[in-house]
C-alpha positions as CSV (number, residue, x, y, z in Angstrom):
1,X,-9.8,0.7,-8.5
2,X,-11.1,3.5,-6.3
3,X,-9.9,1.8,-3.0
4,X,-6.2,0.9,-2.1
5,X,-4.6,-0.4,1.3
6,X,-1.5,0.3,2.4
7,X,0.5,-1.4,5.5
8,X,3.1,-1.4,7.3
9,X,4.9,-3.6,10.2
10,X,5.1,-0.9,13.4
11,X,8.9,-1.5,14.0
12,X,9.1,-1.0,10.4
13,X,7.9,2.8,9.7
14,X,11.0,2.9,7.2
15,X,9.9,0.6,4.8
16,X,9.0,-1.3,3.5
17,X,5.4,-0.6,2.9
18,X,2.9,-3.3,1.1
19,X,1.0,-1.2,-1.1
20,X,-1.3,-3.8,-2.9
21,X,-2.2,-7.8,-3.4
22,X,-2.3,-10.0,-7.0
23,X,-5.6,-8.1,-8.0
24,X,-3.7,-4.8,-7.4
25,X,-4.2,-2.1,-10.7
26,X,-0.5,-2.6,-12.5
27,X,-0.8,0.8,-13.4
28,X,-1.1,1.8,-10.1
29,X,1.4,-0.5,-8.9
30,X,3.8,0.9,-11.4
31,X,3.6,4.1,-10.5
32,X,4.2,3.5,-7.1
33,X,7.7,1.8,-8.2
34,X,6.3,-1.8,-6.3
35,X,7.3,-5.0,-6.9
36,X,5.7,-8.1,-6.5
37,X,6.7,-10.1,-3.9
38,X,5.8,-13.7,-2.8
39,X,6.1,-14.7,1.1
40,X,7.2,-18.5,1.8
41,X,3.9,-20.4,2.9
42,X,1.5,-17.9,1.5
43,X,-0.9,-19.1,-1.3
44,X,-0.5,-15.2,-2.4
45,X,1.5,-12.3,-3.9
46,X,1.7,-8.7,-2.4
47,X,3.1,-5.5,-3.8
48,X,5.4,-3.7,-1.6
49,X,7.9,-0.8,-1.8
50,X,10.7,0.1,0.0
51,X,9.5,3.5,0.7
52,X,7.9,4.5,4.3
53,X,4.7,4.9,4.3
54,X,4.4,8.7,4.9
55,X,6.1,8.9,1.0
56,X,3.4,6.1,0.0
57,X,0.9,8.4,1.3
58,X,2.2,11.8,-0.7
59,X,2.5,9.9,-3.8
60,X,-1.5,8.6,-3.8
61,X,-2.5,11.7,-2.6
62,X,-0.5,13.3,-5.9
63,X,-2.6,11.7,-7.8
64,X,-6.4,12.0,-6.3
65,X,-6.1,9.1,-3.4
66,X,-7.7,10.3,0.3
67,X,-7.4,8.2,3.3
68,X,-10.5,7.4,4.9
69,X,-9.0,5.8,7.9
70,X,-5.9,4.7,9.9
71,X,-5.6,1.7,12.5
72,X,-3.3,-0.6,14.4
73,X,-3.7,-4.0,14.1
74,X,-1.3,-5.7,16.6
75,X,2.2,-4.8,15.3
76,X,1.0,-3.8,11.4
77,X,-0.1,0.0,10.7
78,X,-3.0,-0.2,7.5
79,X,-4.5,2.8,5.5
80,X,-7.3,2.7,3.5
81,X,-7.7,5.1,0.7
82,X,-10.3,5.9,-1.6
83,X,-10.2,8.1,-5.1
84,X,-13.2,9.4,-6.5
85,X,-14.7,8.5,-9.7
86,X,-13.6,10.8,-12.9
């Protein structure tokens, strides 16, 4: 998948991070060390880690991710990222 987001609660810049959904790559996923996680009244799984997001960010970047934009969104921080196509 070229495009990834990445989020984070603002009180939270520790960790974890939720670095994917159920349609996430696994490979991906793997190699970010998530997990997926299921939230209590959600009809949904996410993938999070319990790194912060700035080591999120190094990690994707390691391997050809660039973030095309930052924003708050009440108290959550979210990143998109894009790779290029090989």
């Amino acid at each position: 998948m070229p495009y990834i987001l990445i989020s984070t609660r603002n009180r939270l810049e520790t960790g974890p991070t939720m670095v994917g959904d159920e349609y996430s790559d696994p490979d991906l996923m793997n190699h970010l060390g998530a997990r997926k996680t299921y939230v209590l009244g959600n009809n949904f799984s996410e993938y999070q880690v319990d790194d912060p997001p700035q080591v999120v960010l190094n990690k994707l970047e390691l391997i050809g991710y660039r973030v095309v934009c930052m924003t708050g969104v009440g108290q959550t921080l979210a990143w998109c990222l894009h790779k290029d196509a090989v």
